[in-house]
N, C-alpha and C positions, 0 to 999 in steps of 0.2 A: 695558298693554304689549301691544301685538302683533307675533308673530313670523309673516310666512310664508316658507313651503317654497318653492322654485321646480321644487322634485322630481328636479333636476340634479346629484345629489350621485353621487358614487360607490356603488357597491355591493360591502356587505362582507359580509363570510363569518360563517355562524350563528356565534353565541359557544357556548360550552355552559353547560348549568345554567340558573337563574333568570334572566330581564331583570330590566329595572326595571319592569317591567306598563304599558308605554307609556302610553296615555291614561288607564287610570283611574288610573292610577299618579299622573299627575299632576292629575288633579282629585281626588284624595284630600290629593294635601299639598298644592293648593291652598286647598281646604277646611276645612283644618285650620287654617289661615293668617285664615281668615276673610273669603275672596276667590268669586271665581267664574274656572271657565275655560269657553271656549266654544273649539271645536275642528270645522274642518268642511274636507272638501275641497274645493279650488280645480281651474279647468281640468289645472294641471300640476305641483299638489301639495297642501301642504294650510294650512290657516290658523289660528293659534291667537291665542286673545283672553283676557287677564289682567286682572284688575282684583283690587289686594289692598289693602287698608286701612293708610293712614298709621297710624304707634304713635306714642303720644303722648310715648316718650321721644324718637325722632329727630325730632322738631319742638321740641327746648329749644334755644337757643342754647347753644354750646360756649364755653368760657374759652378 
């Protein structure tokens, strides 16, 4: 999967307490998943690249 940013988004206000620990945040539960993520900025945002492993329960045909 790849998502990218076009960096056009609105701008919000700090939340307080914890985030979600942005990027490593998410190559950790990518990781965990048994995937890769590769993440890099672009001219006017940024660019994120997923690759996660089919499970071999969602490839059974369903009744």
């Amino acid at each position: 999967m790849t998502i990218h940013d076009d960096g056009a988004g609105r701008a919000r206000p700090p939340v307080p307490g914890p985030s979600g620990h942005g990027l490593i945040g998410m190559h950790e539960r990518v990781h965990l998943l048994g995937g890769r993520l590769h993440a890099d900025p672009t001219a006017q945002g940024w660019r994120l690249i997923t690759e996660l492993p089919a499970l071999a329960s969602d490839m059974e045909p369903q009744p």
